[in-house]
N, C-alpha and C positions, 0 to 999 in steps of 0.2 A: 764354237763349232756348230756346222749344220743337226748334228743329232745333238739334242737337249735335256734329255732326260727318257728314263724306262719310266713307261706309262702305266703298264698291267702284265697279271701274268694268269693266263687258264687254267688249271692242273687238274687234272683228271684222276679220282679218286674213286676205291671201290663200297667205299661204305658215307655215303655223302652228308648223313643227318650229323652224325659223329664228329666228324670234320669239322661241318659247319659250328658246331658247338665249340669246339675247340677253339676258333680263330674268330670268334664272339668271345669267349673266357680272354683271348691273345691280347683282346681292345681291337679290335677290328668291328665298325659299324655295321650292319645286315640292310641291304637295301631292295626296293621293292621290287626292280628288277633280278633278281638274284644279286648284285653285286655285292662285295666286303669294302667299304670305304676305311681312308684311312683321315685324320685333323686335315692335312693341307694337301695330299695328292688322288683326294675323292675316291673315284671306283677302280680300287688295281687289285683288288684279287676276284674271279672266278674260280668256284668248284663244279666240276661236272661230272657225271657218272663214266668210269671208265672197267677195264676188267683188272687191272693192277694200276697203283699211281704213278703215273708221270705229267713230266711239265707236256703239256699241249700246244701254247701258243705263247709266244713273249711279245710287246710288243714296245716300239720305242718312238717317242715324239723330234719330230723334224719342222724345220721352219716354215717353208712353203715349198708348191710345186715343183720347181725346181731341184731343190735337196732329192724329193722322190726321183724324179727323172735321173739324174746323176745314179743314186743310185741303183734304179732296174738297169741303168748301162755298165754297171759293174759288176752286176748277177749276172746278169746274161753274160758277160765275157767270161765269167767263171761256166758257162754250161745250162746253166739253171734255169728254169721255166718260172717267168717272172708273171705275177697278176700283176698288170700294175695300172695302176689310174691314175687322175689329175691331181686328187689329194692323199693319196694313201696304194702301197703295194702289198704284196703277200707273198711271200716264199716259203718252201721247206728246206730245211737245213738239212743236208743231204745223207749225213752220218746219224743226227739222233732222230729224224722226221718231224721235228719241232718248226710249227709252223712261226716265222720273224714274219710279224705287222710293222712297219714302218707307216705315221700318221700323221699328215699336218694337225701340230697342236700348237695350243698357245704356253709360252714358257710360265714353268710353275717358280714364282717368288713367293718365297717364303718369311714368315712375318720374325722377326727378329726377337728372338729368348734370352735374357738378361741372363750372363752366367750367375748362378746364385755366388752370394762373397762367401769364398773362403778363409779359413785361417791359415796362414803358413808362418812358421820362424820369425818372429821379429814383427808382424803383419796380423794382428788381430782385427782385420776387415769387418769381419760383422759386430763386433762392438758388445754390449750387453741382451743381447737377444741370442735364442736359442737358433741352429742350423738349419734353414728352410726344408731338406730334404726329410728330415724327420717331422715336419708338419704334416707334412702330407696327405690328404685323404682319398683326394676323388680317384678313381681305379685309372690306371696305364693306359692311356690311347695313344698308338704308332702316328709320327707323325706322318709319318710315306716312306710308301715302299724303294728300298734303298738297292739289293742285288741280289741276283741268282747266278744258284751255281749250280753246273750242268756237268753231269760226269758222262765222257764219252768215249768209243770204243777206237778213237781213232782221233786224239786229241788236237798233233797238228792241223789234221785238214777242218775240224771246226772251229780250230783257233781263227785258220784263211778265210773260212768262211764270213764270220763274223767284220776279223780286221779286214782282208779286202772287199769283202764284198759290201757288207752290211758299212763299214767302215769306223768301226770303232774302235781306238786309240789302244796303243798296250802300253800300260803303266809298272806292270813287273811282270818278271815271270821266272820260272821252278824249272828249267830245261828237265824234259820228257816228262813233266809232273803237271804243270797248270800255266794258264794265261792270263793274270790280271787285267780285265778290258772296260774301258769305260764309255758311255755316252753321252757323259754328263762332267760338271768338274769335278764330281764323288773321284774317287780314288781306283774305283770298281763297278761298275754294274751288272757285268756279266763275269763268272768264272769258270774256266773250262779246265775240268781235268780230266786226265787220264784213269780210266775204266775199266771193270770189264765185262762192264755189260752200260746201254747209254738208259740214262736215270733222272732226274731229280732228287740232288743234295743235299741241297737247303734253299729258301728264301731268307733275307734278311730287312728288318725294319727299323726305321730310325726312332728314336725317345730323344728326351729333351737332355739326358744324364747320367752320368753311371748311375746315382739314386734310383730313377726310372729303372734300369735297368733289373737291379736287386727288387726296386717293391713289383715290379711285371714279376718278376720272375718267381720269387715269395707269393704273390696270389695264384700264379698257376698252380704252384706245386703244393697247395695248404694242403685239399683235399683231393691230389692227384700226384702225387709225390713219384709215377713212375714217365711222367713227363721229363723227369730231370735228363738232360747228356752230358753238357758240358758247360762249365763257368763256376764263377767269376774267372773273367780272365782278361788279360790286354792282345791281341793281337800286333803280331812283328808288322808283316807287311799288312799297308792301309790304316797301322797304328791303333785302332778302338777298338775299347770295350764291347765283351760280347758277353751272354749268357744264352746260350741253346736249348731248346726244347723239342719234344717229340710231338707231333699229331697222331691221332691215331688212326692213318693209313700206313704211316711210318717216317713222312715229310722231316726232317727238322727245320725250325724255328726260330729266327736269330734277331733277338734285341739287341740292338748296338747304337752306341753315340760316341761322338769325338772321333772320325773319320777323316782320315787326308783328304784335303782337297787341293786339287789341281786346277787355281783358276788362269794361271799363265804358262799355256805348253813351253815355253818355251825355255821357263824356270826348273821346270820338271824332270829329271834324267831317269829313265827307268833303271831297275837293276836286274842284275839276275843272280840268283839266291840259290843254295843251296837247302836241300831237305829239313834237312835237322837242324836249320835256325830260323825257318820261315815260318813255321805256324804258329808260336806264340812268346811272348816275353816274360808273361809272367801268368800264374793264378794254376790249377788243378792240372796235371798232367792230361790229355785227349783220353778217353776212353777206344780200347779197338773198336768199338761199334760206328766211332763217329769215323773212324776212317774206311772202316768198311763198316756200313750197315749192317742190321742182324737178317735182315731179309733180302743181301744180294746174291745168294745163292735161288733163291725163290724167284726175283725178278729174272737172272741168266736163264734159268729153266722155261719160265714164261716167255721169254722172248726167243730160244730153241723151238718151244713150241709153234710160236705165231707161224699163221701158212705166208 
């Protein structure tokens, strides 16, 4: 596909040091221009100062000029008032005012991680030597950022927005619930659900393992134990392991590895799923905060308020 990958994402937060502290604890590198790097997808998170948090700007990598062009002729059929230039366009997304960068990039290859040898039935793989993941030392760095999910007040018409305009793929979806959409052969990179008020969800980041997973999320929570929301657990649709965390603007936090991936559309059938079998297969039942936040009563009111 012309769209290749989500590049970065800006979020606007009200308490920024804190934050940033946080998604340095997360494994996220601090770089000199403000940016958060991540091992293989360099600079995909900014924080900036805002009066409540939300996502500000997403942005997603295209091949060349072209790709751009195709798509500001797609925006614009939809209405929209396109920036758009030789290598890169700018849009807001009409329902959450989330600004989509579309950017000539170069495609991210990523270097190839030996699954560690398991043991299973009959298959003692690793032989006389102890399980790699319990070696372990060096602290959890995300290899890149993997997808965001966007809760909005008017879910179809940002699902269109996205798929027709922006043009990325739907790989499942939750009828009047959410839109699995990807730009990449992830399974997901963008998710859009149903609101009631428009927000930032979650972001999520990819690790090498569910291992990764557990010791990330064990270091967060040693000496911050109200970081915890949700996990160990498997996810139904997209298939992987997640363990969730809190930031403290209110953000969650999503380690996850072993993720579908969609490298032949054509092999692909989306589905569409019902509620109560989509969210997970197995591990701790959701907490209500992860479905609704403890502070979207607070953001609806902030955003009654805004002139």
């Amino acid at each position: 596909m012309a769209l290749h990958r989500l590049n970065s994402l800006t979020v606007g937060v009200p308490n920024l040091a804190p934050t940033l502290e946080y998604y340095r604890d997360f494994g996220l590198r601090p770089e000199a221009d403000g940016w958060l790097s991540t091992v293989d997808g360099g600079r995909q998170l900014r924080l900036v100062p805002a009066p409540t948090r939300r996502l500000v700007e997403l942005e997603i990598g295209v091949d060349d000029p072209d790709d751009v062009g195709r798509m500001a002729r797609r925006l614009r059929a939809l209405d929209l008032d396109v920036d758009a230039r030789q290598d890169r366009l700018a849009v807001l997304e009409p329902i959450s005012g989330v600004r989509v960068v579309a950017r000539v990039t170069g495609r991210l290859v990523q270097p190839h991680v030996p699954a560690p040898p398991y043991n299973a039935p009959g298959d003692p793989a690793r032989g006389s030597t102890r399980a790699p993941g319990i070696l372990r030392e060096t602290p959890v760095r995300p290899r890149r950022l993997g997808h965001v999910v966007i809760g909005s007040v008017d879910q179809p018409a940002t699902e269109r927005f996205f798929a027709d305009g922006v043009g990325l793929k739907v790989s499942d979806v939750v009828p009047g619930m959410a839109a699995f959409m990807r730009c990449s052969t992830d399974h997901h990179n963008v998710l859009v659900s149903q609101a009631p008020v428009n927000f930032l969800h979650h972001t999520s980041w990819q690790v090498d393992d569910v291992d990764e997973i557990g010791r990330g999320a064990t270091a967060m929570l040693r000496e911050h134990p109200e970081r915890h929301v949700w996990g160990l657990g498997r996810h139904h649709i997209g298939s992987n392991f997640f363990w969730y965390l809190k930031d403290p603007a209110g953000n969650f936090a999503e380690y996850y590895s072993d993720l579908d991936c969609i490298v032949d559309d054509a092999l692909w059938k989306p589905e569409v799923w019902d509620a109560a079998h989509s969210l997970y297969t197995w591990g701790p039942p959701p907490p209500p905060s992860f479905v609704e936040p403890d502070d979207l009563a607070a953001l609806m009111a902030g955003a009654h308020q805004a002139p």
